[in-house]
Every structure is written in C-alpha cells, then in structure tokens.
C-alpha positions, 0 to 999 in steps of 0.5 A, spaced: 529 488 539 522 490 536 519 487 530 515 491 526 508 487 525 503 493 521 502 499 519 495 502 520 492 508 516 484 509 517 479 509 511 473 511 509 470 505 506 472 498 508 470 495 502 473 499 497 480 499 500 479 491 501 478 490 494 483 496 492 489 492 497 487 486 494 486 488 486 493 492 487 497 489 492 495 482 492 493 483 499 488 479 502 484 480 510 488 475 514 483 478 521 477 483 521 475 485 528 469 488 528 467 493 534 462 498 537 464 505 533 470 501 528 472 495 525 480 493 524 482 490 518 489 487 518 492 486 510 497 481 508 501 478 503 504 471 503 510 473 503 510 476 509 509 478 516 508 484 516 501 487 515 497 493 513 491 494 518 485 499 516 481 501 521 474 504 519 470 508 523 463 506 523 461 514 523 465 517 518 463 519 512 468 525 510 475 523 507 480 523 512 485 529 512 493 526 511 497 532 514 503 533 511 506 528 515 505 522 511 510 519 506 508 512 503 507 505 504 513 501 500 512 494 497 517 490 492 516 486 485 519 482 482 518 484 474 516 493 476 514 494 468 510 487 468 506 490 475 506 497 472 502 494 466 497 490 469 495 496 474 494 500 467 489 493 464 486 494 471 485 501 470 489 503 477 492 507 474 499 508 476 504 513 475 510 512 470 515 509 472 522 512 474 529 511 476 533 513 482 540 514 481 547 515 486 553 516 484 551 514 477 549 507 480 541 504 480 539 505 486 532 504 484 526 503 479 520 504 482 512 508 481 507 510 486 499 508 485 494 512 490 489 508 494 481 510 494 483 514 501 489 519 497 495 514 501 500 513 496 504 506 495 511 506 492 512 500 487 519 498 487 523 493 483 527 488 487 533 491 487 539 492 491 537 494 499 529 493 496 528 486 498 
C-alpha cells in the first residue's frame, strides 16, 4: 500500500517561500539539499510526516506559470477564527472565512491564503473527515 510522504511545488525564491511556510504554517525546513542548478527544500510540521518539498531552480528568475491543473495544499487547525486573525496581524492577508454545507449539515469551515509564488492553501477547521 503507498504512503504519501510530500508534495512538491517549485518556487522562485527560496527564502521568502521558507519565511512564508514558517510564518503561515508553522512549517520548519526538516532537510535542504543543495545541488548543481536546484536546491530541494523539504517542509514539515511536528504533527505530521507528511512534508512540502520546494525545489528552487537556481536560474530562474521569472514567476512559475501554475496551469490550470493546480487546486491546493490542505492543512488543519484546531481554532480557524483564531489562525484567521493572527494571518491578519501577520499581515498574510487570508481571505474570509466560509462554510461548506451538504444536506444542511457542516461539512466544513475553512479560508484560503495564497503563498508568495500564487499557490493557494485551504485552511480548514478540524472537523468531520478534516483531521
């Protein structure tokens, strides 16, 4: 059976996505491989194995093009009104909280924050099937 370890999404500069991931998400570098061309940056949380890798081509100097096929990074939060306000104070700037409902039932609450390359990461409230 596989187990998913990472998710890897390529940025243009490697200190400013570091210093958003940490100030956003509480992620910290757990490995940072440098090589000839690329440096490979794996994120994580201590809550969690799974980790966000950011590789970072040395050469590049314009913002990567994300497609149309991208959605979004997930994560969970224990208090969603208090993540939302200390964004805010951090000057992150997340976008308003809302509710997803089925069949009249919560499913969800949660926002979305964009990181410094256009990647958007929804912010959920520990809830239901979002553990």
């Amino acid at each position: 059976m596989a187990k998913p370890i990472h998710s890897m999404i390529r940025v243009l500069e490697e200190a400013r996505s570091v210093a958003f991931y940490r100030e956003a998400l509480g992620l910290e570098v757990a490995e940072r491989l440098a090589f000839e061309g690329f440096t490979l940056l794996y994120l994580k949380s201590p809550e969690s194995p799974f980790e966000l890798e950011l590789t970072a081509n040395h050469d590049r100097t314009e913002p990567y093009a994300r497609g149309d096929g991208y959605g979004h990074l997930a994560v969970v939060v224990e208090d969603l009104d208090a993540e939302h306000a200390r964004l805010t104070a951090a000057g992150i700037v997340p976008e308003p909280v809302k509710e997803f409902r089925r069949d009249g039932a919560l499913l969800a609450r949660f926002f979305f924050l964009i990181d410094p390359d256009g990647y958007r990461i929804e912010v959920l409230q520990r809830h239901g099937r979002y553990r």
